[in-house]
N, C-alpha and C positions, 0 to 999 in steps of 0.2 A: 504494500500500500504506500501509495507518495504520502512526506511529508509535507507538512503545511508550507505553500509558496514550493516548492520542490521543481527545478525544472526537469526533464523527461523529454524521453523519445517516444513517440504512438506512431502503430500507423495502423490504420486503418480506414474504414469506408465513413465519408460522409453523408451522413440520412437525416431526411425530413424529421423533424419532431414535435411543427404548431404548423397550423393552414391557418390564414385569414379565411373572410366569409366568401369570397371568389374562388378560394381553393388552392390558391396562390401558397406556396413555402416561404415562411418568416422566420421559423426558428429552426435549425440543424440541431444535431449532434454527432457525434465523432464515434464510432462502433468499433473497438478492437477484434482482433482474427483471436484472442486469447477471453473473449466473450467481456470484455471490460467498457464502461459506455460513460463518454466524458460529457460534461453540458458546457456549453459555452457561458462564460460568464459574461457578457456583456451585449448586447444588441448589436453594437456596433462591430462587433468580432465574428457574430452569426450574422451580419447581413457580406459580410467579407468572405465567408464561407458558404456561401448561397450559390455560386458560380462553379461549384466542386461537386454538388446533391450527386451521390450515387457515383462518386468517383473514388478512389484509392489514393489515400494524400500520405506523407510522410508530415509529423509535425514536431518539431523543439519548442515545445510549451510552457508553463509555467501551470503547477498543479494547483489548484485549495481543495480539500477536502472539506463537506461540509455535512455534518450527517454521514450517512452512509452515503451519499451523490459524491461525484468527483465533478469541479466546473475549472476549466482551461482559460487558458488565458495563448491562444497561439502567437508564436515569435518570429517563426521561421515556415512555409510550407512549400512542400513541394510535389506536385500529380505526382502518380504515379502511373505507369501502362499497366494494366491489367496482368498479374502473372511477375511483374517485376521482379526482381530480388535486389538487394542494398549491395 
């Protein structure tokens, strides 16, 4: 488990996680291949990852723990092609 402010490496797929009332994706979140599921902490950090829905990203983040939710803070991202390896 990340400690608190923890920076990290994720990768995995970014997924819808709020629709407005058009249907429209406002809010993501980050889904690791190790079943682990980050939230964005900030709006303005989900509307930055809105252009990735359903792609494979590498990210250097910044962790908080809060509850049992883990919410990101991303530093660095980068696609991935589908199948990639690091």
């Amino acid at each position: 488990m990340p400690k608190p402010c923890e920076k990290v490496f994720i990768r995995g797929l970014i997924v819808p996680s709020e629709w407005n009332q058009d249907g429209q994706v406002v809010k993501v979140t980050v889904k690791t291949f190790d079943e682990d599921e980050y939230f964005i902490n900030s709006k303005k950090e989900s509307r930055k990852l809105l252009k990735f829905v359903r792609q494979e990203v590498e990210l250097d983040a910044f962790v908080k723990k809060r509850g049992l939710k883990k919410f990101l803070t991303a530093c660095e991202l980068k696609p991935q092609a589908i199948g990639e390896n690091r």
